[in-house]
C-alpha positions in Angstrom: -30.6 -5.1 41.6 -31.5 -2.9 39.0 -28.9 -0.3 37.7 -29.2 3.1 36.0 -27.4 3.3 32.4 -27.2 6.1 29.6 -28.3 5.0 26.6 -27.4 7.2 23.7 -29.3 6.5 20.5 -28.3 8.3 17.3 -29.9 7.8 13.1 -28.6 9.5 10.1 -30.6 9.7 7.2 -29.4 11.5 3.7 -30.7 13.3 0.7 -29.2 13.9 -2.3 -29.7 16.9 -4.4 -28.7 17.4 -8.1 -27.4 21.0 -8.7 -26.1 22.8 -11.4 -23.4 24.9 -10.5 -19.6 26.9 -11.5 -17.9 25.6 -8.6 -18.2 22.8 -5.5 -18.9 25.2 -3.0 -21.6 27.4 -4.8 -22.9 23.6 -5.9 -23.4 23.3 -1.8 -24.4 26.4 -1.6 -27.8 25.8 -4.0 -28.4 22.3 -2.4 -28.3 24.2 1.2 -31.2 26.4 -0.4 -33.1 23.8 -2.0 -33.3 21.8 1.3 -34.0 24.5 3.2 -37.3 25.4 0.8 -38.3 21.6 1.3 -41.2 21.7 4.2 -41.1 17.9 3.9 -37.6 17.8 5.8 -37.9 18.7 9.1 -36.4 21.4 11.4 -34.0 20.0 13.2 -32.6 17.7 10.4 -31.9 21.2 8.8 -29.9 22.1 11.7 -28.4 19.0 11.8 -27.5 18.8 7.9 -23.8 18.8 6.6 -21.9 17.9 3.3 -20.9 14.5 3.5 -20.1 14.1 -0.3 -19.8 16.5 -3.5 -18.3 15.6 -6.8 -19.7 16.3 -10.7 -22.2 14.1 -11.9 -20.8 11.4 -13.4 -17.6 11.4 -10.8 -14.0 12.4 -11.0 -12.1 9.4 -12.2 -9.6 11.3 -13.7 -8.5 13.2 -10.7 -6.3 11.6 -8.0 -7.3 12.0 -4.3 -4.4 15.3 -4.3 -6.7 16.8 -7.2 -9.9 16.0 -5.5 -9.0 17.1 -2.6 -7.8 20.5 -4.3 -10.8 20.3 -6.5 -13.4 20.5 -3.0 -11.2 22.9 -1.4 -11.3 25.2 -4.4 -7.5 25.7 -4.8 
């Protein structure tokens, strides 16, 4: 007997954008903008799109995971 089942099927691509910027949030800020100008990416990724990583190029070794934390909060 055959039986009914939800099936839920997600995929999660990323893009990475290379910004110049004073702080982490106006960094995200100007990526936001440059994807949202890309007509190669589609709508609803757009909707869809968060921050899932933001640090200076070239990282933040010298900061601790307090200090990062700080440093992405802007405190």
């Amino acid at each position: 007997m055959k039986k009914t089942y939800e099936v839920e099927i997600a995929s999660t691509t990323y893009r990475t954008f290379e910004v110049e910027a004073d702080s982490p949030e106006k960094a995200q800020d100007i990526a936001f903008d440059e994807m949202h100008e890309d007509c190669e990416i589609s709508k609803a990724w757009k909707q869809n799109a968060e921050v899932v990583f933001c640090e200076p190029l070239g990282g933040t070794s010298h900061m601790d995971n307090d200090e990062f934390g700080a440093y992405i909060r802007g405190d």
